[in-house]
Every structure is written in structure tokens, then in C-alpha cells.
N, C-alpha and C positions, 0 to 999 in steps of 0.2 A: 504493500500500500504506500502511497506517495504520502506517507505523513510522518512526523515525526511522536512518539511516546514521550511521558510525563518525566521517564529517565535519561531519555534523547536529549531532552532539555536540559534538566540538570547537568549532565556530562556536559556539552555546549558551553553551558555556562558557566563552569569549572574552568574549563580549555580559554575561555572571553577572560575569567577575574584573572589568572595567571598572567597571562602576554599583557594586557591591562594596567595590573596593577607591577609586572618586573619592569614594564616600559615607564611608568609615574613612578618608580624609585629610581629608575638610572637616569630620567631628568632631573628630579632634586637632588642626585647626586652626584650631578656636573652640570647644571645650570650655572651657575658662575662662571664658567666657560662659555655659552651657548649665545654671549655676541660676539666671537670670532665666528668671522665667516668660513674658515678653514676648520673649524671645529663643527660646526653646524652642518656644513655639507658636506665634508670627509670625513668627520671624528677623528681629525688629526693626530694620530699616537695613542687611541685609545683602544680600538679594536688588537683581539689576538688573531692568531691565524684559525682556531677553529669557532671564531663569530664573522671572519671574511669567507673563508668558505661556504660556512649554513647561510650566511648574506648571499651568496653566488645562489647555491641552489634555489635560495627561497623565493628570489628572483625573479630565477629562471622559471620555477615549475608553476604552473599556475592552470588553469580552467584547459585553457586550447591543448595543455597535454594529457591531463587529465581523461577528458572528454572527446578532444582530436586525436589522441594517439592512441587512444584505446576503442576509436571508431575505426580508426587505419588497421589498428591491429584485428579486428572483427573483420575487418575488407579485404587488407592482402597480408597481415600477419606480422612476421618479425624483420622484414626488410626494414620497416618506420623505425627501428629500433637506431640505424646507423646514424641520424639526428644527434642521437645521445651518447652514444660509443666512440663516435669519431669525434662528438662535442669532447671527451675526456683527453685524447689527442693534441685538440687541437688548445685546450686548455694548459698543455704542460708547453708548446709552443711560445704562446703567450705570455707563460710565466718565465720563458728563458730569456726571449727575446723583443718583447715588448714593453713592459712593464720595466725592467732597467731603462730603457727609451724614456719614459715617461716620468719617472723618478729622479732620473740623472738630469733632465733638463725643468724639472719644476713644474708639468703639465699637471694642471686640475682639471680640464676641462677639455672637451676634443676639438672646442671650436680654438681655444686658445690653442692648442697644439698647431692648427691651421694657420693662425695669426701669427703667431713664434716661427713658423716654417716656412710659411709662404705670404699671405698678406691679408689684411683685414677685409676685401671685396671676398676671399673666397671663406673664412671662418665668417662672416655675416651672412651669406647666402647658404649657408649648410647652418648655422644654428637656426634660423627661421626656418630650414626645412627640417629638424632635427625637432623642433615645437610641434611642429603639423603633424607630421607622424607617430610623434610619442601620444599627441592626444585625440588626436582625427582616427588613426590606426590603433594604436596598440592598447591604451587607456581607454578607450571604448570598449575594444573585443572583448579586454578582461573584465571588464565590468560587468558586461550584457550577457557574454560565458558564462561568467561565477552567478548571474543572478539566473538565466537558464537551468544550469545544474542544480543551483539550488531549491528552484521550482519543483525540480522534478522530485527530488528526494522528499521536500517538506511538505511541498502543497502550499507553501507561500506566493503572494503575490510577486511578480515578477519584479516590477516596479518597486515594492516595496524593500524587494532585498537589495537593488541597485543604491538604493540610498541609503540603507543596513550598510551594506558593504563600504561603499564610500565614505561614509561619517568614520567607521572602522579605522579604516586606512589612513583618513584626516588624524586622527587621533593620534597614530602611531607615529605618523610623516612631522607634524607638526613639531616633534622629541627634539627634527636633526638624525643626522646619519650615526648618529651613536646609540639612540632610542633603534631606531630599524634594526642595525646591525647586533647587536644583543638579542632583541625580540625576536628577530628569525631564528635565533638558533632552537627558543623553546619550537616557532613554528614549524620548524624545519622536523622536530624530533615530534610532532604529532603528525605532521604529512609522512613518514615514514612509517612510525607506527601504524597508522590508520590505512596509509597504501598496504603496506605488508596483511594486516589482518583481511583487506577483501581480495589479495589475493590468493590466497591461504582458504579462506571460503569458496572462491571459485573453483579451484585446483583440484579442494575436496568435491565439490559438487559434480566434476568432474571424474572421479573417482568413484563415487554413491552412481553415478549412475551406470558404470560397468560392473557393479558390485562388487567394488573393494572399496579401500577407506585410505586418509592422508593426500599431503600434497604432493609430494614427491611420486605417489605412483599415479596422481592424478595428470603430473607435467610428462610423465614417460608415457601415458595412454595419449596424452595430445599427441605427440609429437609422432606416435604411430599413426594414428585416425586421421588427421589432416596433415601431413607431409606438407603438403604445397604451403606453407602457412610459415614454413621453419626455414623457407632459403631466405637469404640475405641480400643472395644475388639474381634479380633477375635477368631474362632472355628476353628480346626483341618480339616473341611472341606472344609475351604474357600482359594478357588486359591491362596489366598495372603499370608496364611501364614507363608511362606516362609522365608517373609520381614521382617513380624509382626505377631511374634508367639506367640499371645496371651496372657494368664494371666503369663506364665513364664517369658515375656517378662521384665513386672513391679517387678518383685519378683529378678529377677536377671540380665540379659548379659546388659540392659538399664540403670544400674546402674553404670557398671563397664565403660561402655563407657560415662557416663555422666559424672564422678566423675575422672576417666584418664584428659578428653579432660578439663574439667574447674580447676582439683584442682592439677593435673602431667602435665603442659601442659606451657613451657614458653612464647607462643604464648599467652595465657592467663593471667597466673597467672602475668607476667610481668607488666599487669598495676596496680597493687594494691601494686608492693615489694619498691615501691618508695614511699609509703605513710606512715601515722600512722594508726593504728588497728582503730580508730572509724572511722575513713575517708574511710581507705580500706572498711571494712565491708556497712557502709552507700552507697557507692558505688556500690560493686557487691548485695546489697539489690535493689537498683534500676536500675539492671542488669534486676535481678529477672523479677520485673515488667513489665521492657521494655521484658522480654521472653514471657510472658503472652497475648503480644499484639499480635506477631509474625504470628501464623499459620493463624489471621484475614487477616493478608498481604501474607503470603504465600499458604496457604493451599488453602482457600476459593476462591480464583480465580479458581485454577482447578479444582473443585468442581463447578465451575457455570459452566466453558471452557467441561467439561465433560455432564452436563445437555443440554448446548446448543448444541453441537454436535449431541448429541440423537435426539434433534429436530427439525436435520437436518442444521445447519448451521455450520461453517467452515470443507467442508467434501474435500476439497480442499487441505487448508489452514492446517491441524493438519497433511497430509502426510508429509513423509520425503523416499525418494526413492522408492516410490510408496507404504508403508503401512503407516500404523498408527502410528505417534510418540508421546506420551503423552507429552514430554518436549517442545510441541512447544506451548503448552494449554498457558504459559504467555505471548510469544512475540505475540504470535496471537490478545490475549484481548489487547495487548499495542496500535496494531496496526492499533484496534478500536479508540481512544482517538482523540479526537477532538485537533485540531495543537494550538501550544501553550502547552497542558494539555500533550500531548505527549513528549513534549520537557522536561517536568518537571519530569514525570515518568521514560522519559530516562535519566535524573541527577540521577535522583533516586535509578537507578542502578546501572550507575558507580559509584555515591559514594559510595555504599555497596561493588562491586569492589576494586576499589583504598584504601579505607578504610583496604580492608582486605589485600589486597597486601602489603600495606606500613608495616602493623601491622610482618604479616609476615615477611618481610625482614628486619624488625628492629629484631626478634626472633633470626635470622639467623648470621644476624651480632654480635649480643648480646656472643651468645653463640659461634660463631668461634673465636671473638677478644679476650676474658675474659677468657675462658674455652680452647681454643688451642692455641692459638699465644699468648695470654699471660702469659702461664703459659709452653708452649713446648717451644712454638718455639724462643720470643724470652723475657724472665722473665722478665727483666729490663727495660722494656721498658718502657716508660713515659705516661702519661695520655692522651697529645695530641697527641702524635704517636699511643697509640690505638684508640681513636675517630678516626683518620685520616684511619685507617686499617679499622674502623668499617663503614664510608664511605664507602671505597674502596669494603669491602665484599656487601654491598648494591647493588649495582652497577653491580657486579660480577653475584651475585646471579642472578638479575634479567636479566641480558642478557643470561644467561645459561638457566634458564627457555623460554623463547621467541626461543632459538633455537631447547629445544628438545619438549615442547608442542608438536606441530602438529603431532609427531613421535610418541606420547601414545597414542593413540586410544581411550581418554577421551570420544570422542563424542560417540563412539560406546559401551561402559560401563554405560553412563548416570552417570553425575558427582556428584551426592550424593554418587553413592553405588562405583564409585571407589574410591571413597576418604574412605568409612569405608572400603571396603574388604582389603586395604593395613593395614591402621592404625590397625584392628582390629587384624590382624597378632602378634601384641605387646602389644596394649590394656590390655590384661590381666595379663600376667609377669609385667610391668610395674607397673599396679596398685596394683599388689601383693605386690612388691619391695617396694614402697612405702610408702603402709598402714602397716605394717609391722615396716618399718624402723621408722614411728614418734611413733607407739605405742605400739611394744614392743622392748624393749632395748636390751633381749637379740637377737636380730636379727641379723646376720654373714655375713660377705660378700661374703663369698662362697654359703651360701642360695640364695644370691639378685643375685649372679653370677647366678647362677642357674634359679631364675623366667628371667632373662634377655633373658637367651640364649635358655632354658627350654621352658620356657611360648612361645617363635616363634615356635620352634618345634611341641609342643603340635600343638599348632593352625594349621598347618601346616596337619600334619598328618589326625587332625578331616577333613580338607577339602577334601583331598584326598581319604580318608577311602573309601567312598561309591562308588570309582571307584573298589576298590577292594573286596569291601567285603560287602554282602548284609542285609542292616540293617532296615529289614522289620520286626524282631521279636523285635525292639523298638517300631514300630508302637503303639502296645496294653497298655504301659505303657504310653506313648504320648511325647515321644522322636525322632521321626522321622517321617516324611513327606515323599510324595512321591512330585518330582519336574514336573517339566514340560516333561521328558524325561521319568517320571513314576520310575525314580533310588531312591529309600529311602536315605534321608539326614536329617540330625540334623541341622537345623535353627541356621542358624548365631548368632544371641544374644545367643540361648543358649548354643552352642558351645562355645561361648565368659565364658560363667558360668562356665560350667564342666574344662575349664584348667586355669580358676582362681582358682577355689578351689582345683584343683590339684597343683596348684603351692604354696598355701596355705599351704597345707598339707605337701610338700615337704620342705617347707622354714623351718616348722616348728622341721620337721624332723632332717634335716639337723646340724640347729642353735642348737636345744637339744644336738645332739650325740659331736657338738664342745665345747658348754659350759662344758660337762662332760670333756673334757678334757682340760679344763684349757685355753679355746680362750675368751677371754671378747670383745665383740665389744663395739664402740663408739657409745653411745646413746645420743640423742639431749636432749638440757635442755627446760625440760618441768614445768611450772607452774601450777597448776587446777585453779589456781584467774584466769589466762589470757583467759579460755574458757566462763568465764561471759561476756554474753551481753548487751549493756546498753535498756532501754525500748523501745525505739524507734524501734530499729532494733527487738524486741521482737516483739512489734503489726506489726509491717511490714511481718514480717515472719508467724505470726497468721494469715495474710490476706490470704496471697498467698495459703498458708495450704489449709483455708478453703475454696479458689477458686476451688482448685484441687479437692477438695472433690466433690465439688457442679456438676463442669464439669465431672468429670467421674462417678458421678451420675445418670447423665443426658442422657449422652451419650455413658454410659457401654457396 
């Protein structure tokens, strides 16, 4: 039943006073801090590495994986998983070679990195689009997702949880990045607990229904009964590959989207620029791991929610206007859970919600206070007058979100893939500009102008191409797919490929033919001592490696 019990609640409510009330003690116990602006929006020197990492995760995970990746896992299985897997990857990347970047040269903020790098026209035309997106895109989806899901489990009004949620999040955001970063960690340990227990319920359910019992004999009966479900990698003939285009996938566009979204991403990168390099790093090291745990909690529910349905149970239950909707494969198993354990799984979500909202609209205030209003609009401004503006944008943010949600058609997108089809639009300019700008010097700001404005274009045109023009004589080389409409198109990720390297190319072009004439750009000061890692963070990184290995070993 879509409702929550009288114990549902209480647990709830346990889960609310906790993160609530740790978040109103670690404000009054560094409030006298909290008009440095570097303390407010970094927590400068105050996080350890395991409240930056559960900050990472808590972040990251939120409604669209939830509920998106446990619909993908229902639909084509454990390919959706490489998101997360190659996210741990491309995590230990970032912490070798990025992050010293950023630390060595004083970068708070990415549009300041743009500014410090190349020049104030290209950091002001990516922080205004860096606003648009965090709250047109992604501050919506989560919103409208987590109040979705949570319709579905409780029976609450939709509306009503949007503004539940938001006030939530106002709450937590309002601390400063030191209240967030603390608080995700309790969040982070009920969204694992609470993932772990419904998958753990499915697995068995999966079990109970060949007549045995446990999880473990419930994941060896999957993996017999739907095989196609367990590769990683797919083939050119497989409906899905669309999604998940194969071995190009890991060779290129899943790169560029890993390495944008964790090492170009303020939303991210922000909780490690308040720290020191072995702190940061140890931190998104146990980011890493905590990614590793992930598709267990997201994937593998729909993966059983897809087994049971075949075997004829929730044939009801997974419609959504009379067909078949995979994103309903989580709320449905939630909505199995015995009361009490349901209440927990429902903390479990919102705080992967809340968690990512507050994260986000701390991104949002960060970069409008520091990066526009304090440097446009009004220069002088004093420290406590921007925290107080960086409130105020919090606030702002998140009532603009709650009114235009319902108005994007999230739900009819499925909120994984609208959150990449937008972002991906910039994705690869971005990451061009970027990887460029820290490592080679002579890179121009007319080059970075160009991947900026360039790279959207590009992306742009590939999408559209195939209304125009028919790209069936890619097929043979394995460049283009035929869709669901039977139109031949280039797959998303590697779409994502071909106009990074064109923007590559272009940068590179560009930046040559100015050096020739005498333009020197600003290049960051770079150390080779500062890319040494200490051993710790070595064998940690050797773990994860050879996880990856083992698992797409296994499951190729």
C-alpha cells in the first residue's frame, strides 16, 4: 500500500530530529566562524576526509539514481551500473591530478579557475550558465524526483513534499558547507543502510519465490534466470544500445562525462577546495569506495523488480497510465517492506534527496555570491554581507525550483536521462576547456571561448543530424544505431566523444595560430612533486583498480 504506518513515522522522525538537530549543534559550534566567506562555503579546514567523502556521495546519490537506475536496471540491467564503477575510477583520477590543480593555485570556485586561467568574458558566460543549469536542470529534477518517489511510497501530496523537501534542505544549506558536510555523513549512513535492507528484501523475495531463502542464493538465481541482465557490455544488436553503446562507451563519451561531472563540477569539487591535498584526496578515495557499493543499492533492486514481474507479480503495480513504467520497479519493492523497515528506507531516500538539494544550492549560492555579486555587482562588499546574499541566493534558488518543476516534464523524460541529455549539451566543451587549461599553458582564451560556445553547438547539431540526414552508411563502421523509430543515430556517449575531440582539435588549433602571433596566455602554476601520492591513497587506488578489473571480468 502507498502509505506510510504510525511506526513509519516515528522512525522518519527519529532519522529528521538526528541530521536536524547534529546540523543546529555544528552551527553553534562554529558560528563565530560563519562570516568568513571561505568558511561558509568551503568549511575551510574543518571537514575530515570521511565527512568529504559521505559529502561526495550524499551529493551525488539522490532520487534520479534511486529511481532512474533502478528503472534502467528493470530495463537493460547491470550495464547502468558502469555510471558508478567507472565514476570510482575516474574519482581516484581527480584526486591525483586535479585537485592538487586546484589547491596549488587557490581555486574556490570553477568560474574563478576560468578567470585565473583564461579571462573574465569566458568565467562570466559559464557561471551564468553554471546558475541555469544547477536550477532550471538539476535543482528541479531533484526536487520533482524526490517529491515523485515520495508520493509513491507515502501517499503524500506531491506538491506538498516538494516544499517538505525544500524547506528540508533550506534548513540544512543555510549551516554553510560545514553544517552539509557533517550532516551527510549521518545521511549518507541511513541511505546505505536503508538501500542495503530493500535490497536484501528483494534478493530474498527472489529466493521465496524458487523456494529457497537469503540473498545470496536469491543474486545466484538472478543471474541464472535473466543472463541478459548481467553483461556490462553490450552489442550493436541489442535494443539498449542506444543508452549503453558498448565497448566505445568505456574507451571514450563515459569518461568525459565522469571526469566533467567529478573533477569541472562545483557541485563536487567544492567539498575537497576547503581542505588540504592529503585530506582532500583520502576523502574522495573513500568517495571511490563508497561508488563501489552503489549499483548493490541501486541497480540490483530493479534487476530483482524486473525478475519478479516476469513471474508475474507487481503486473499492476509497475503501470503508470496504463503501460509499463520501469521507474516504478523501486517505490514498488519499498512498498513491500514491513512498517517500521519502510519508514527507514523512506529516511533513506530523503536523505539522499535533501542531501543533494542542500549540496546543490550551496553550488548555486557559492558561485552567484563570489563569482557575480561579488565581483559585478557589488566589489566591496564585506564578508558578512556576502554570506548574508549567499543565504538569500539559497532560498531564492530553491523557491524558483519548486515553482517551475512541475512545468518540465521530468517525469515524462525519466530523470537520469534528462539530467544527462541537458548537461551533456556542454559536457564536452567544458571538459575540453578545462583539461587543456591545467595542462597545457599554451592554451588561449579564444580556444576555451570557442570549446564553450563551440562544444554546445557541436553537441547540438550531432543531435539533430539524423532528422536531416541519413546516417545508415555509419552503421558498417559501428557508428550509428538505428533507434526505436528505425532513424540511424550516433549514441549519446559517443556523440559526447566525436565533439570533444573536435573541440580538442580546434583548441589546439586555434591556441597554435595565437601563440604565433605573439598572445601568451596565463598558465597555472604547476609542480610534478605535488602529483605524488602518499601510500595509503596508492593501495586504496590499487584496490578499486583491481575490483574493476575482477567485475568487468566477470560480467563482460
Amino acid at each position: 500500500m502507498n502509505s506510510l504506518s504510525a511506526r513509519d513515522y516515528i522512525v522518519f522522525l527519529i532519522y529528521f530530529v538526528i541530521v536536524a538537530g547534529y546540523g543546529f549543534w555544528i552551527y553553534n559550534r562554529k558560528k563565530k566562524e560563519s562570516s568568513s566567506t571561505k568558511d561558509y562555503f568551503l568549511a575551510e579546514g574543518s571537514l575530515t576526509w570521511w565527512a568529504i567523502g559521505a559529502s561526495l556521495i550524499a551529493s551525488n546519490i539522490s532520487a534520479e539514481q534511486f529511481i532512474g537506475m533502478s528503472g534502467s536496471g528493470f530495463n537493460f540491467g547491470l550495464a547502468i551500473a558502469a555510471y558508478e564503477w567507472m565514476a570510482a575510477a575516474t574519482l581516484i583520477i581527480v584526486a591525483l591530478f586535479f585537485i592538487p590543480v586546484y589547491l596549488k593555485n587557490k581555486i574556490f570556485t570553477m568560474p574563478q579557475f576560468l578567470h585565473q586561467r583564461y579571462n573574465g568574458t569566458v568565467a562570466m558566460i559559464m557561471a551564468i550558465f553554471w546558475l541555469l543549469l544547477y536550477v532550471v536542470v538539476n535543482l528541479t529534477s531533484i526536487l520533482y524526483l524526490g517529491a515523485l518517489a515520495i508520493n509513491s511510497i507515502s501517499g503524500l501530496d506531491i506538491t506538498m513534499c516538494m516544499y517538505g523537501l525544500a524547506v528540508f534542505a533550506i534548513f540544512i544549506t543555510l549551516g554553510g558547507m560545514k553544517v552539509i558536510g557533517f550532516t551527510d555523513v549521518i545521511q549518507v549512513f541511513f541511505l546505505i543502510l536503508g538501500g542495503l535492507i530493500t535490497t536484501y528484501l528483494a534478493l530474498n523475495l527472489v529466493a521465496d519465490k524458487h523456494g529457497a531463502e537469503g540473498a545470496m542464493k536469491g543474486f545466484s538465481i538472478l543471474t541464472k534466470e535473466v543472463p541478459d541482465h548481467f553483461h556490462m557490455i553490450f552489442k550493436r544488436d541489442n535494443p539498449h544500445y542506444l543508452d549503453i553503446p558498448g565497448l566505445t562507451m568505456l574507451l571514450g563519451g563515459l569518461w568525459i562525462v565522469n571526469l566533467n561531472y567529478w573533477g569541472c563540477n562545483q557541485y563536487i569539487t567544492q567539498r575537497a577546495l576547503g581542505a588540504d591535498l592529503p585530506t582532500a584526496r583520502n576523502g574522495i578515495l573513500f568517495a571511490a569506495f563508497l561508488k563501489m557499493l552503489m549499483p548493490v543499492i541501486v541497480v540490483l533492486p530493479g534487476i530483482a523488480a524486473f525478475f519478479l514481474y516476469q513471474k508475474g507479480l507487481f503486473q499492476t503495480e509497475m503501470l503508470q497510465g496504463g503501460e509499463l513504467n520501469p521507474d516504478r520497479a523501486y517505490p514498488v519493492l519499498l512498498n513491500l517492506l514491513p512498517s517500521g523497515l519502510k519508514g527507514l528506507s523512506f529516511a533513506a531516500l530523503t536523505a539522499a534527496i535533501v542531501a543533494s538539494l542542500a549540496g546543490k544550492a550551496n553550488s548555486i549560492a557559492t558561485i552567484f555570491t563570489l563569482d557575480i555579486f561579488g565581483k559585478k555587482i557589488n566589489p566591496g562588499a564585506s564578508e558578512k554581507s556576502l554570506v548574508n546574499v549567499g543565504k538569500i541566493t539559497v532560498v531564492v534558488s530553491m523557491i524558483l525550483a519548486v515553482l517551475i518543476a512541475p512545468h518540465m516534464g521530468i517525469d515524462k523524460k525519466g530523470g537520469f536521462q534528462y539530467i544527462q541529455e541537458y548537461t551533456g549539451f556542454v559536457s564536452p566543451g567544458i571538459f575540453a576547456m578545462f583539461l587543456l587549461g591545467f595542462f597545457w599553458k599554451k592554451t588561449t582564451s579564444n580556444a576555451a571561448l570557442f570549446a564553450t560556445v563551440g562544444g554546445f553547438l557541436l553537441s547540438v547539431f550531432f543531435k539533430v543530424l539524423p532528422q536531416f540526414a541519413d546516417l545508415s552508411f555509419l552503421s558498417g563502421m559501428g557508428f550509428a544505431v538505428p533507434n526505436a523509430e528505425g532513424v540511424f543515430e550516433i549514441p549519446f556517449l559517443d556523440r559526447m566523444g566525436f565533439v570533444f575531440l573536435i573541440c580538442v582539435i580546434a583548441m589546439y588549433m586555434i591556441s597554435t595560430i595565437e601563440n604565433r602571433r605573439g598572445i601568451v596566455p596565463k598558465g597555472l602554476e604547476i609542480d610534478k612533486r605535488m602529483f605524488r601520492a602518499h601510500p595509503g591513497f596508492i593501495a586504496g587506488s590499487l584496490i578499486i583498480v583491481l575490483m574493476l578489473v575482477a567485475l568487468y571480468s566477470v560480467y563482460w
